[in-house]
N, C-alpha and C positions, 0 to 999 in steps of 0.2 A: 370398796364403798365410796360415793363418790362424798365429795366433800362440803361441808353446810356453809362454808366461808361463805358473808353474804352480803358484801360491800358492793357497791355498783361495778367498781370494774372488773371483780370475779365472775358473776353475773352476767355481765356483757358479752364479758368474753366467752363464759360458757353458753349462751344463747348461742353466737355465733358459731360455735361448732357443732352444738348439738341438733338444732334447728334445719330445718328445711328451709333453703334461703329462699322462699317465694318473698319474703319481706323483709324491709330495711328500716328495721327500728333506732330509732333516734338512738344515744347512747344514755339515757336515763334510766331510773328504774321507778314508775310512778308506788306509792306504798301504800296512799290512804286519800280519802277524800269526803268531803263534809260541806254538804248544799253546792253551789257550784266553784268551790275550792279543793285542788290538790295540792297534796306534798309527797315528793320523790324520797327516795332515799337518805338522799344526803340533805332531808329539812327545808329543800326550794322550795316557796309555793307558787301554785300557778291560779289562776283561775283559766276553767276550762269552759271555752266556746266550740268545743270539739263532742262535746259527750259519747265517746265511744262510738261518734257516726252516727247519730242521733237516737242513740240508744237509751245514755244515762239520762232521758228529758226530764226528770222529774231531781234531777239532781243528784246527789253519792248521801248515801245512807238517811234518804227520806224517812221520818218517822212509820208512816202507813206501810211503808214496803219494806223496811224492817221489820213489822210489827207480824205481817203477813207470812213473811219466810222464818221468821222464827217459831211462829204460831203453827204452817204447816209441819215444818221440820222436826218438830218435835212427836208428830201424828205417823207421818208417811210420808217418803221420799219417791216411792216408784211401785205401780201397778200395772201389769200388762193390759191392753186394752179388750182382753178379752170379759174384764172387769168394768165396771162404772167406778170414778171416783170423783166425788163432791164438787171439788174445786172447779175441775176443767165441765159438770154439765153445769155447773152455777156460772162460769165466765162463759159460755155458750150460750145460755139460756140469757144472761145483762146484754151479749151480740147481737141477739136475732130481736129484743126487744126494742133496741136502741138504734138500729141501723133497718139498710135495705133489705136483712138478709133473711132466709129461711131457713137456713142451715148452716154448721159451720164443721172443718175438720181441722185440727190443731198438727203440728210438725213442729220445727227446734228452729226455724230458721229462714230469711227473706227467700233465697235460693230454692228451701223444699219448698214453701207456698207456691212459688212461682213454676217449679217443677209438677205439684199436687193441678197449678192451672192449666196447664198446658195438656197433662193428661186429662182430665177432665171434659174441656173444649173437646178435645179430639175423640173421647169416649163419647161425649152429647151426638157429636156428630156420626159415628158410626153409628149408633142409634136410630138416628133421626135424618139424615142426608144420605145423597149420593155418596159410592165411592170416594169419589174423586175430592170431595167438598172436604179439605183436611189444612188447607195453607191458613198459614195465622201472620199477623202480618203485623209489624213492631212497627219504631222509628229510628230515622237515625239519630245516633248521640245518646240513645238509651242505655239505661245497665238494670238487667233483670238478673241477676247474680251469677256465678262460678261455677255452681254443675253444668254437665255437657247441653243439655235442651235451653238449661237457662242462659248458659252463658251463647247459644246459639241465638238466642232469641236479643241478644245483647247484641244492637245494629253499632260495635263499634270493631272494627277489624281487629284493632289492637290487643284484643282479648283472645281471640280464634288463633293468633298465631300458632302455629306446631301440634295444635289438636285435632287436627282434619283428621278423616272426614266427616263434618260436621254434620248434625242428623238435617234429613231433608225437610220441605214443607216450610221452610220460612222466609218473608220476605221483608223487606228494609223500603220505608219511605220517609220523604223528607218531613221531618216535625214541623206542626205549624204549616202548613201546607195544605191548604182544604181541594183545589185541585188535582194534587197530587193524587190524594189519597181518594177521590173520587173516579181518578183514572184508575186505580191501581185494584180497588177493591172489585169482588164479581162474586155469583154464585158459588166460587171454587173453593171462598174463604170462611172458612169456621169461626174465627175470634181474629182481634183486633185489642194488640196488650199495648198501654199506655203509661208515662207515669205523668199525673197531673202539672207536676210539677220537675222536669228531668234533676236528678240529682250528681250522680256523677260527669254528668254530660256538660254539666255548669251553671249549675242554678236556674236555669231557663224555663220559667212558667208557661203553661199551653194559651196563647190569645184567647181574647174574651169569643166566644161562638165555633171557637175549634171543640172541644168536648161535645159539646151540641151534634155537629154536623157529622163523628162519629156516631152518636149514638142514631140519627134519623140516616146513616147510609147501611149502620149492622142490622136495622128493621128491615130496611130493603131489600138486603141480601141477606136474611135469614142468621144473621153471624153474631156471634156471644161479643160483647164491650165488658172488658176483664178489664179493673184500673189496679197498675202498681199502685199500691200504696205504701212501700215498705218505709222510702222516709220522708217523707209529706204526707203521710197520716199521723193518727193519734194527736192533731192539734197542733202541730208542727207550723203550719201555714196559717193560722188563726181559727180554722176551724179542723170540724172533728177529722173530715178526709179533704185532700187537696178537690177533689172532683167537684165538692160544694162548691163551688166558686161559681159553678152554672148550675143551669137547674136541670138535670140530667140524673138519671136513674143505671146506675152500669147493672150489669148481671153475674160479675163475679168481680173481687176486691182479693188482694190478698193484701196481709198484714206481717210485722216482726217489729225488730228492733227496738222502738218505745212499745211496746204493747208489753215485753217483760222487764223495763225499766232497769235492764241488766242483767237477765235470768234470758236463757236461753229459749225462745218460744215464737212461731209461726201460725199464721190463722189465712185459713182462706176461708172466704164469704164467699155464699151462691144462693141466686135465688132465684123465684119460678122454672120455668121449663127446665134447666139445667140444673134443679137441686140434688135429682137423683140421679145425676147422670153415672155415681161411680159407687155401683152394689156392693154388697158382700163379699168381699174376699181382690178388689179390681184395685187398691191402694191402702199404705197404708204406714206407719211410722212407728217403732220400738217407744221411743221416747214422747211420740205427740200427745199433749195434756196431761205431759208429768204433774202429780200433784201439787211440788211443791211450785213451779214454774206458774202452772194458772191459778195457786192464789195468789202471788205477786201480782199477775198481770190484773186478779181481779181489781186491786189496786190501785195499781197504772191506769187501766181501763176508767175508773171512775176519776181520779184526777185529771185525767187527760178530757172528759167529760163538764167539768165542774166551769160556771160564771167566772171564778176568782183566775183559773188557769187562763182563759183565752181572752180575756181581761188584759192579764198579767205580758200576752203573746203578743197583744198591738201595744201596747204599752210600751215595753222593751225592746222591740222587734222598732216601732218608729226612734226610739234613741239611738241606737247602732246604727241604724240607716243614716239619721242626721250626723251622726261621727263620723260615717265616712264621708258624706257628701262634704264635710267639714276640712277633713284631710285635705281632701281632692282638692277643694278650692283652694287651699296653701302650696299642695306639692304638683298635683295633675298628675294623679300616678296611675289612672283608673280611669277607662275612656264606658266603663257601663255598670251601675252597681243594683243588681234586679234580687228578683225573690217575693216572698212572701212572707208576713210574718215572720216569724224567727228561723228561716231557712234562706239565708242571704250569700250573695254571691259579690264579688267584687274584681271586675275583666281589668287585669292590666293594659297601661296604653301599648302601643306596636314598641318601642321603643325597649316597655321589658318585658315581650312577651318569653315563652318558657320558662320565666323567673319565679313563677308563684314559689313555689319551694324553697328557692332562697327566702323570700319576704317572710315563710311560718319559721324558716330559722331563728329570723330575728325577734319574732313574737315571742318565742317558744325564750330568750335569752332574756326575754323583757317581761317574763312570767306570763306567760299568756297562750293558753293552749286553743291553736285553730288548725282548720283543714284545707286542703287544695283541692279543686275540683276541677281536672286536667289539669297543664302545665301553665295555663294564664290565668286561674281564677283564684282568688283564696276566697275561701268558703268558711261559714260562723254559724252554728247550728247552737248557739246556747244551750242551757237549760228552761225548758217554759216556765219553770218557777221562778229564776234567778230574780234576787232581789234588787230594788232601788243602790242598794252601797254596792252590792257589788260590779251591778252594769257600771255604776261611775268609775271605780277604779277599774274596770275591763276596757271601755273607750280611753282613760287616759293611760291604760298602756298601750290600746293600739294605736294611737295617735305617737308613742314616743317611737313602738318600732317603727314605722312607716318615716318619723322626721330621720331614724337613725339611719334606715337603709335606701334612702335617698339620698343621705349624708347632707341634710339640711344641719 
């Protein structure tokens, strides 16, 4: 029987052996969390500008989404979809009211949405085109998640390594490139997946009339505008989807991450010609619109909706930006600090580039939990709630790791 010893370095070290080492978890063991504060095992607290990847945005144990998962949890935990249940058509039904969408199908995850899109596009297209009419076409510097389609459709090599060979039908153009992508696109192409806002690619927002110029070349060429939105939606970037930022209509959206404010749960949106593209029996997911999973999200879904939330997103989102530009101006450690709302990025200068990871060490030792987005960026996805006190003590701990690991 294995043992309940349950100190962090028991823990650790059993991770590391039992574990699949796809990941390299810091040596902590986080325990507990409360609005945008944790404490680890051993009593550290941090505050976390990390939320799970922009997952926890509503905070660690919100009142509403507490209230929600306890309220379903006590009813029903899991229904096969051969069934209806409440939750997941009432979080459908607040979707298709509130957005561009016509229909929605629920999954566990940014990855299955993204997976649920791509068959989709390519079901429309059988449908409705040629043959031949099946190429979908990403960008580079994207991540559309870790299953095989998805992670193909992820224009960054470093992901494909050892997984060949990779399924056919996709092509890589340069982001931000309205040229490019005018040359590259043609009748052959079905969809055109984006994410408004690239996230692991390093915070890098799409120029003002590039989403535009997408959506008037997929008219042209008959082709679905599918927007990532796994994490620059749900209010992330000041409003509801990153795409708002122009005034552009896509035709499929997929969703995760804040949308279950920590509950497991995926949404792809689809709307007109393409809502029916995928019948009776052509997709479909064990677990999508788990009960208890879409009343949380119903949750989420309305907070992430709410005046006080995207309020709260310029509000805190311009403070961290002025800290950093703050730093910078004392240390120069940061030759580009971009983003949106509270999806912020900050490019080290040439000087320490590959270093972002060292730099969340020293955050992570100065109680302050962030992410990297590649090896030059460190990356701050707060929570969209986070309050006035706690943004102030989150800037002046980043401001102390940035003077430490300059060694000001």
């Amino acid at each position: 029987m294995a043992s309940e010893n349950s100190d962090t370095k028991h823990l650790v070290d059993t991770g590391q052996q039992v574990y699949v080492p796809n990941y390299a978890p810091k040596h902590i063991v986080l325990d507990r969390g409360e609005g945008a504060r944790m404490w680890d095992l051993d009593g550290n607290e941090y505050i976390d500008l990390s939320t799970g990847i922009a997952v926890n945005s509503f905070g660690h144990q919100h009142p509403d989404l507490v209230a929600a998962f306890t309220e379903q949890g006590r009813k029903l935990w899991h229904a096969s979809n051969i069934y209806y249940v409440e939750p997941a058509v009432r979080l459908a039904e607040e979707i298709v009211e509130s957005t561009f969408a016509d229909r929605v199908f629920f999954c566990n995850s940014g990855s299955e949405a993204n997976e649920a899109a791509i068959k989709l596009v390519r079901k429309h297209a059988s449908m409705h085109g040629p043959d031949d009419k099946r190429e979908i076409i990403s960008f580079e510097g994207s991540f559309h998640g870790r299953t095989l389609a998805a992670v193909t459709a992820t224009a960054q090599p470093k992901y494909h390594e050892g997984f060949g060979p990779m399924p056919g039908g996709f092509s890589y153009c340069d982001f931000n490139d309205p040229d490019a992508i005018s040359r590259m696109i043609s009748d052959k192409t079905c969809a055109v997946l984006v994410e408004a806002v690239q996230g692991e690619g390093g915070i890098t927002p799409a120029q003002q009339g590039f989403l535009k110029h997408l959506r008037t070349l997929c008219d042209k060429h008959n082709a679905l505008l599918v927007f990532d939105e796994i994490q620059c939606g749900m209010g992330r970037t000041g409003k509801m989807f990153g795409y708002e930022w122009e005034d552009v209509t896509p035709d499929v959206v997929t969703m995760a991450k804040a949308l279950g404010g920590g509950m497991p749960i995926g949404a792809l949106l689809v709307a007109g010609k393409a809502a029916d593209a995928l019948p009776f029996g052509s997709h479909g997911s064990t677990f999508g619109g788990n009960p208890v999973a879409a009343a949380v999200a119903r949750a989420a879904f309305r907070l992430a909706r709410s005046p006080e939330t995207m309020a709260n997103v310029e509000k805190q989102g311009d403070r961290f930006r002025a800290a950093l530009h703050e730093v910078n101006e004392e240390l120069g450690l940061f030759k580009d600090i971009r983003g949106r709302g509270m999806m912020i990025g900050a490019e080290l200068v040439d000087a320490h580039a590959g270093k972002a990871g060292e730099l969340l060490d020293v955050c992570t030792a100065h109680g302050l939990l962030t992410l990297v987005a590649g090896p030059d960026v460190l990356r701050l996805l707060p929570p969209l709630t986070i309050t006035d006190e706690e943004t102030s003590e989150a800037v002046s701990k980043l401001g102390a790791a940035c003077r430490a690991w300059a060694g000001a």
